[in-house]
C-alpha positions in Angstrom: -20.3 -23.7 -27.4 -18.7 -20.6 -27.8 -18.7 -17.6 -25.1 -18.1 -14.1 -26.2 -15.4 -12.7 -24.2 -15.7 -8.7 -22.9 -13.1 -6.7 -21.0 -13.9 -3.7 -18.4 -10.7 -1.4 -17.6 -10.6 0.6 -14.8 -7.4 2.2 -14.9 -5.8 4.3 -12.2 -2.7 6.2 -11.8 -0.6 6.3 -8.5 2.2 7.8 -8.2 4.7 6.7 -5.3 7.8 8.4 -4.6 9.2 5.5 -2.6 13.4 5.1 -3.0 13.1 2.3 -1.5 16.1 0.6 -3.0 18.5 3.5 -2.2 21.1 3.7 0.2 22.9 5.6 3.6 25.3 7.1 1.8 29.1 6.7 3.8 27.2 5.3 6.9 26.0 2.4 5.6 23.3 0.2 7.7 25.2 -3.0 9.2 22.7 -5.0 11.6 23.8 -6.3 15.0 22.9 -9.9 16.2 21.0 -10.7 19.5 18.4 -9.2 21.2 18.2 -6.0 22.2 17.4 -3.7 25.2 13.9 -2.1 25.4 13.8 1.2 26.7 11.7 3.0 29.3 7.4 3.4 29.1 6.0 6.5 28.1 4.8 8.2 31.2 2.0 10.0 28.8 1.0 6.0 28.0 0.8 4.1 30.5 0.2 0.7 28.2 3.6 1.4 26.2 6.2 -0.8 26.2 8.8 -1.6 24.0 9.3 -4.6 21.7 11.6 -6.3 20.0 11.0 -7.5 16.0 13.6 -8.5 13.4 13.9 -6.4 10.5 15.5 -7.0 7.0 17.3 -3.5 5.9 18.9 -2.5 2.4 21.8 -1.5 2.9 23.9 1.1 0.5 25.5 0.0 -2.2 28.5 1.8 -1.9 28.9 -0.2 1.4 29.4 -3.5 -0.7 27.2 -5.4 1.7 24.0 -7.5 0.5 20.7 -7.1 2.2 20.9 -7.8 6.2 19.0 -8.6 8.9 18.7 -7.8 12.8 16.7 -6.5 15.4 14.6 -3.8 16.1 14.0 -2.1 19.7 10.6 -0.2 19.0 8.4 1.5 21.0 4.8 3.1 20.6 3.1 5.7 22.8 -0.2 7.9 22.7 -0.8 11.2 23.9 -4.3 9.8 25.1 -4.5 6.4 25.7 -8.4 6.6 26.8 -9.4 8.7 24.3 -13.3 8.8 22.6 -14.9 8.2 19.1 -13.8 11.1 17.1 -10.8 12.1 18.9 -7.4 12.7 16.7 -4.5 10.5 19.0 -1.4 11.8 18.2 1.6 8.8 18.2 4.4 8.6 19.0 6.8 6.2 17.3 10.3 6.1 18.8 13.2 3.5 17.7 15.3 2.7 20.7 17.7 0.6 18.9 18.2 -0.1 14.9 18.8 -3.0 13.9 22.2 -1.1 12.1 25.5 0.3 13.3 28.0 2.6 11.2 30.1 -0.1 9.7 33.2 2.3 8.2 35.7 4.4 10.0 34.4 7.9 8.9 32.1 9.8 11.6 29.0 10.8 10.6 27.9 14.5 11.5 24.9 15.8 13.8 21.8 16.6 11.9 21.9 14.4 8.8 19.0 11.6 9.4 15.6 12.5 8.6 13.6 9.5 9.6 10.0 8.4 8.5 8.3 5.2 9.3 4.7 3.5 9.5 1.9 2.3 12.4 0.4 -0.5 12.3 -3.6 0.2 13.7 -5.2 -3.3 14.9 -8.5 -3.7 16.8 -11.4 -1.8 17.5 -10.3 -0.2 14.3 -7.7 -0.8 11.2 -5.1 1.6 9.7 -1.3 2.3 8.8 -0.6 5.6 10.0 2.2 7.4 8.1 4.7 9.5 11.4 8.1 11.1 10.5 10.7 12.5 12.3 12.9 15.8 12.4 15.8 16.0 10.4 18.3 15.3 13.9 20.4 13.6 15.4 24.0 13.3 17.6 26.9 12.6 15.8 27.7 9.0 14.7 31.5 8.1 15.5 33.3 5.6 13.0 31.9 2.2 14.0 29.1 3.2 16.5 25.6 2.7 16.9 23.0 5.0 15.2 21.1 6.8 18.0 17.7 6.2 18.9 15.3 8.9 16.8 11.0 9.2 17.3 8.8 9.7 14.6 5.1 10.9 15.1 1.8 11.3 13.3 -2.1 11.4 14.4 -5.4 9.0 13.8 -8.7 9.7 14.5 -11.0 7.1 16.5 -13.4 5.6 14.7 -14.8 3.1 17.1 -15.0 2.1 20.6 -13.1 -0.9 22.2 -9.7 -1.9 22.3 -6.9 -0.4 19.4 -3.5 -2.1 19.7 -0.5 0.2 17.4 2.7 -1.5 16.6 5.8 -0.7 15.0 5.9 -0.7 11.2 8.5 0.1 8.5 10.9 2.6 9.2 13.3 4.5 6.9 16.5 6.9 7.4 17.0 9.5 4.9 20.2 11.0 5.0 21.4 14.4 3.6 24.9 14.0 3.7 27.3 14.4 0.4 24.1 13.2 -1.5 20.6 12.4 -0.7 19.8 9.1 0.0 17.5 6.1 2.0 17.5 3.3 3.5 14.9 1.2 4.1 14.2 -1.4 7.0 11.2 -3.7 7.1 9.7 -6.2 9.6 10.7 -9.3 8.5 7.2 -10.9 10.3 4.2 -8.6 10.0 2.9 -7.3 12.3 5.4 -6.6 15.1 4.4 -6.9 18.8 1.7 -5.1 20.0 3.4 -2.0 21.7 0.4 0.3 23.1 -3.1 -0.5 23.4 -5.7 2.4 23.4 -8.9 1.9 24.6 -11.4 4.1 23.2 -14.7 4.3 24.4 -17.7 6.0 22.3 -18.2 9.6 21.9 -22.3 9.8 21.4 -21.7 11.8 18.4 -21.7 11.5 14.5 -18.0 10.1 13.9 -16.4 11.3 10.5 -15.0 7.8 8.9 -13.0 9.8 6.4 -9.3 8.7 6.2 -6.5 8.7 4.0 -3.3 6.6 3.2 -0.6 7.8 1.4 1.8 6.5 -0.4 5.2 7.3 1.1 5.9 9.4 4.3 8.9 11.5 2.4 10.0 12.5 -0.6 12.4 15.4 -2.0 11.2 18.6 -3.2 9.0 18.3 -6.2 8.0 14.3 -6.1 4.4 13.1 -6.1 2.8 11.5 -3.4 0.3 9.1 -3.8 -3.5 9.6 -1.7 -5.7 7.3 -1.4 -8.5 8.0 0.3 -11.9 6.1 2.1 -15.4 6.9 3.1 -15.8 10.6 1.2 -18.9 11.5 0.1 -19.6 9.9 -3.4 -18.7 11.9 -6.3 -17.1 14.6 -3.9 -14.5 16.8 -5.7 -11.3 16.1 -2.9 -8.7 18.9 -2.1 -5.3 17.5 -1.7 -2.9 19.6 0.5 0.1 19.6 2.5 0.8 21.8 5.6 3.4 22.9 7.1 2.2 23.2 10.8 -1.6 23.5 10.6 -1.2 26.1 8.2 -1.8 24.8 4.3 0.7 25.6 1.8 0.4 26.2 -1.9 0.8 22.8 -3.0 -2.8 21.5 -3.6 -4.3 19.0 -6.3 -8.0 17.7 -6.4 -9.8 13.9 -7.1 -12.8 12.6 -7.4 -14.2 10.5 -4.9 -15.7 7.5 -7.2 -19.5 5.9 -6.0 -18.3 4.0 -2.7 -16.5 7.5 -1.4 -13.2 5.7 -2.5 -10.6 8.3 -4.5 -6.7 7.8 -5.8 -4.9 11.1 -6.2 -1.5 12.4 -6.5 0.0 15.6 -4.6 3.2 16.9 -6.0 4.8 18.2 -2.5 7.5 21.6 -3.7 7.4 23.2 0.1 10.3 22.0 1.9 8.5 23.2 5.5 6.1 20.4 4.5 5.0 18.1 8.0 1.8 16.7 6.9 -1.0 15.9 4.0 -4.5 16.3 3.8 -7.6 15.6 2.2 -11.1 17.6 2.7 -14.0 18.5 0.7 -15.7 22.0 0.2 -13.6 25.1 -0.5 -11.6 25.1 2.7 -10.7 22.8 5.5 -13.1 21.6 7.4 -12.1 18.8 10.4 -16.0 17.3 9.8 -15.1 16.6 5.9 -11.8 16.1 6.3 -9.1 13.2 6.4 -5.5 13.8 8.1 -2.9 15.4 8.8 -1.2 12.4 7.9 2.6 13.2 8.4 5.1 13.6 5.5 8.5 15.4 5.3 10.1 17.1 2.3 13.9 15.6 2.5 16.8 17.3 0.8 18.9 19.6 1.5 22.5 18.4 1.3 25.0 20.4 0.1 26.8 18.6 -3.5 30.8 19.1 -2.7 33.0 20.4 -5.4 34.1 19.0 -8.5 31.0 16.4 -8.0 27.5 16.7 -9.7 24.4 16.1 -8.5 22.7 13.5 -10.9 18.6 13.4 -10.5 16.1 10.8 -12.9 12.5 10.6 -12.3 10.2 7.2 -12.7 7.0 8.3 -13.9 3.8 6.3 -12.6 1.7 4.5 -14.8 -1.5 2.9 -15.3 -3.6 -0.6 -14.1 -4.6 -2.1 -17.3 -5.0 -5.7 -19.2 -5.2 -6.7 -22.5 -6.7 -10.3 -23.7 -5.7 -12.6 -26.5 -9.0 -12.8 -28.2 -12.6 -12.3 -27.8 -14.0 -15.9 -28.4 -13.7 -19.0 -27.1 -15.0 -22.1 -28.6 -16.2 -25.0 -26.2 -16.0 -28.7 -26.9 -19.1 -30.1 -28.3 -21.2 -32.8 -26.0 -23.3 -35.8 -27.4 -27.0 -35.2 -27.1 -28.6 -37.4 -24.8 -25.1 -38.2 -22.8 -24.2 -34.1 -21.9 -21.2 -33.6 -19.9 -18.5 -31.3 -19.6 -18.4 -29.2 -22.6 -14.5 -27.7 -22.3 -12.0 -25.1 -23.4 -9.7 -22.5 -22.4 -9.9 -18.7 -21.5 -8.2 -16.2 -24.0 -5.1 -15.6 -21.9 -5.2 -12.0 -19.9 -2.6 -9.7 -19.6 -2.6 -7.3 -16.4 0.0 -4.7 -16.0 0.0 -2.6 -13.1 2.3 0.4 -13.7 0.9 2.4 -10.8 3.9 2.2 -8.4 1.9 2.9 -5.5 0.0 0.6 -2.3 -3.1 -0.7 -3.8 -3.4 -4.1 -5.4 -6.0 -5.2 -7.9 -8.8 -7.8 -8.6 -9.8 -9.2 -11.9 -13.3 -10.6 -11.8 -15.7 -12.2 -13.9 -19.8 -13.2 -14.5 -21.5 -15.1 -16.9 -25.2 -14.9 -18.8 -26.9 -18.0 -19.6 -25.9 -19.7 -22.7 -28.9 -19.1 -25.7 -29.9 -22.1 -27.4 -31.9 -23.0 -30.3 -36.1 -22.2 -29.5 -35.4 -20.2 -26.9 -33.5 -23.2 -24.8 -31.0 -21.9 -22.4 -28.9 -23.4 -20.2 -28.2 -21.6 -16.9 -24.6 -19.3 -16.0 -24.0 -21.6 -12.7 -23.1 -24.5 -15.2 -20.0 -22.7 -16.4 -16.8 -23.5 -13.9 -13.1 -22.2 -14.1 -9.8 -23.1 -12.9 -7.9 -20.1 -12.8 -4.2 -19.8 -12.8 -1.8 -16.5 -12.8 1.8 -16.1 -13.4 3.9 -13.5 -12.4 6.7 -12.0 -14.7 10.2 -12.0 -13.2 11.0 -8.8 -11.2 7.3 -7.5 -10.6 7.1 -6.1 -6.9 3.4 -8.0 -6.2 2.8 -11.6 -6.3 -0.2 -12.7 -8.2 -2.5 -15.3 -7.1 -5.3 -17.6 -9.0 -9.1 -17.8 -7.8 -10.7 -20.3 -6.4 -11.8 -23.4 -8.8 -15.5 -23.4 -9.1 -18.4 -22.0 -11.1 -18.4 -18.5 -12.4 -22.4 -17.8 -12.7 -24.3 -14.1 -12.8 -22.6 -13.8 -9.7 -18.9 -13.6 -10.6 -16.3 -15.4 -9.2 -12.4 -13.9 -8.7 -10.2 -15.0 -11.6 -6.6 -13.6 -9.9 -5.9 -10.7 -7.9 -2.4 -9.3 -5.9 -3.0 -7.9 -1.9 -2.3 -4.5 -1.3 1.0 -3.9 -0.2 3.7 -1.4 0.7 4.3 -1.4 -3.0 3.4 -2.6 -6.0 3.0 -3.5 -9.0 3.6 -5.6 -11.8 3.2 -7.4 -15.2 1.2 -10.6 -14.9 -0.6 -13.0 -17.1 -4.0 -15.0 -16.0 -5.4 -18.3 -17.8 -8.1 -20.0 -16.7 -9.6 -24.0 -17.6 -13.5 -23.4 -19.0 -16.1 -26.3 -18.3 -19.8 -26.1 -19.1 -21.7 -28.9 -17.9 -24.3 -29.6 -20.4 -27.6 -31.7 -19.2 -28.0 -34.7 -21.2 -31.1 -33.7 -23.0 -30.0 -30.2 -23.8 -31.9 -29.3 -27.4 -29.2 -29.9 -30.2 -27.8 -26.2 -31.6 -25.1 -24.0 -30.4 -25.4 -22.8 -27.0 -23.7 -19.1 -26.6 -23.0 -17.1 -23.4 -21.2 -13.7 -22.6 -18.3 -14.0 -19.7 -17.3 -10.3 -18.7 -14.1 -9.8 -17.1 -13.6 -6.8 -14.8 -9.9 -4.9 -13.5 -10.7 -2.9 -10.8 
């Protein structure tokens, strides 16, 4: 028994701009124990409250400190917290406390922090929406807590009923001797619900277009990754930022592919950058458009004398695999007994250079196996236990499909879940098993098993 073995690539490049491994510079992250005070509702949201979430944070390495964790003070509010389908909310994502304190002797200066962060959208409807924050704050004395800073971005309603938003991953940029992140994440997914919107419908044709991008912030000249939903198939996509509701001169196009999905990538040079969108047509237009989801241009610190400023780029790659052979030849069976007719599937390679959000999935389907005289024996009989390993150091986790039968159908072989990044080099094997019936003609029985990276 021998089936053929065919491969399908669909590669994709994302590019990501995410440091997410950098640090705070002299004032370093350092996260305080216990619980912490929530502060006052939003009088424009009457639902709002804040909540309290751990969060693990990196903190710089010039700090000498491993990874930490705390507790977050968070809070959520809406400027309309009863709005209808098709209404743009604008949020409000404020962090009362950090889950950090300045942990050296040296004051940090007014104006330095440039925040950026993510909602999580629950409910009615489901989204992260990308907010970020001006580039101030009050001074930080030697020792002291970092202030409380308030991010914002927009989402438009898609659906009546009841939309809960709660705090996501935040980061703190900080222009200050040299440009640098630090990154703090909920330890648990998602954090407490912190406003509830309840949106009821609008009677008119709702746009569904949306977009996700990659990273909130990035320095003058990185790539963002786009990735965008519910376009009209086969739409050329502009890509822009704004500055304001005004568009700048930093525009890229995609392609939206048959289900009105698109990946793109927006190289961001205007430092009055607030926001990125995505429409189609010439020019845009709210009805055919996705956005403003909110992005920031950081930079801007000043590199002190006798010191130089040292800058590398990571260029994105693509999602691809590779397989150890084409052909895979089965066990033979006895005629008149039948059985399992076994062997093993050419081991896969998947590497996923794209640095950006998206997983993948690697699928395959089977034909019937073609005997001798036209005798056939039918795709469900062919069953696989699938297996994945992931190499050392990959951001994403890979993990096997389900054991059972493959068939015209298809059947999951391994896939990783989106994320906020990932990415990865990985290797999938599976366990083949064709049960043959015990009066099967005698010949060679052949099918075709097509495996598909999408």
């Amino acid at each position: 028994m021998s089936p053929a073995v065919r491969r399908s690539d669909s590669p994709g490049t994302r590019r990501r701009s995410r440091r997410w491994a950098a640090a705070l510079g002299v004032g370093a992250l350092v996260v305080t124990g216990g619980g912490l005070l929530a502060g006052p509702a939003q009088a424009m949201a009457a639902a709002s409250v804040a909540v309290d979430f751990p969060t693990h944070c990196i903190p710089p390495a010039i700090a000498g400190i491993p990874p930490i964790d705390g507790t977050t003070s968070a809070q959520i509010s809406v400027d309309n917290a009863a709005p209808k389908v098709g209404d743009t909310v604008t949020v409000t994502y404020t962090v009362v406390k950090p889950a950090a304190s300045n942990p050296v002797d040296l004051a940090l200066p007014a104006d330095i922090m440039t925040p950026t962060g993510k909602v999580t959208v629950a409910g009615a409807q489901s989204a992260d929406i990308t907010v970020a924050g001006p580039k101030k704050n009050d001074p930080v004395p030697g020792k002291g807590e970092f202030p409380s800073f308030s991010m914002t971005g927009t989402f438009t309603v898609t659906a009546p009923g009841e939309i809960t938003l709660s705090p996501g991953d935040y980061n703190i940029h900080t222009s200050y001797i040299m440009e640098l992140d630090t990154p703090c994440t909920v330890t648990d997914p998602p954090a407490p619900v912190s406003q509830t919107v309840i949106a009821t419908d609008g009677g008119g044709q709702v746009n569904e277009r949306a977009i996700q991008l990659g990273a909130a912030s990035g320095a003058a000249g990185d790539q963002v990754g786009v990735v965008g939903s519910k376009f009209t198939a086969g739409a050329s996509v502009t890509l822009a930022s704004r500055a304001g509701d005004a568009q700048t001169g930093d525009t890229a196009t995609a392609t939206a592919d048959g289900s009105g999905g698109f990946t793109g990538q927006l190289t961001v040079n205007d430092p009055a950058t607030t926001a990125i969108v995505a429409y189609e047509g010439a020019a845009w237009d709210a009805a055919k458009g996705a956005g403003p989801q909110a992005y920031t241009v950081t930079g801007g610190g000043e590199t002190p004398d006798g010191s130089q400023k040292l800058t590398s780029t990571v260029k994105a790659g693509t999602l691809s695999m590779s397989q150890a052979g084409d052909s895979v030849a089965l066990s033979a069976v006895d005629f008149g007994k039948g059985g399992a007719s076994t062997g093993a599937l050419r081991t896969v390679t998947v590497k996923d250079f794209r640095g950006g959000p998206a997983g993948w999935s690697l699928t395959g389907k089977v034909t019937d196996f073609k005997g001798p005289a036209g005798a056939t024996i039918g795709a469900s009989a062919l069953g696989w236990s699938p297996a994945c390993a992931t190499k050392a150091g990959s951001p994403s986790t890979c993990a096997a499909g389900s054991q059972g039968p493959v068939g015209s159908a298809g059947a999951t072989l391994a896939a990783t879940p989106n994320g906020a990044f990932t990415g990865g080099e990985f290797t999938v094997d599976a366990g083949l098993s064709l049960d043959v019936p015990a009066y099967a003609a005698a010949g060679t029985y052949s099918g075709v098993l097509t495996l598909t990276l999408t």
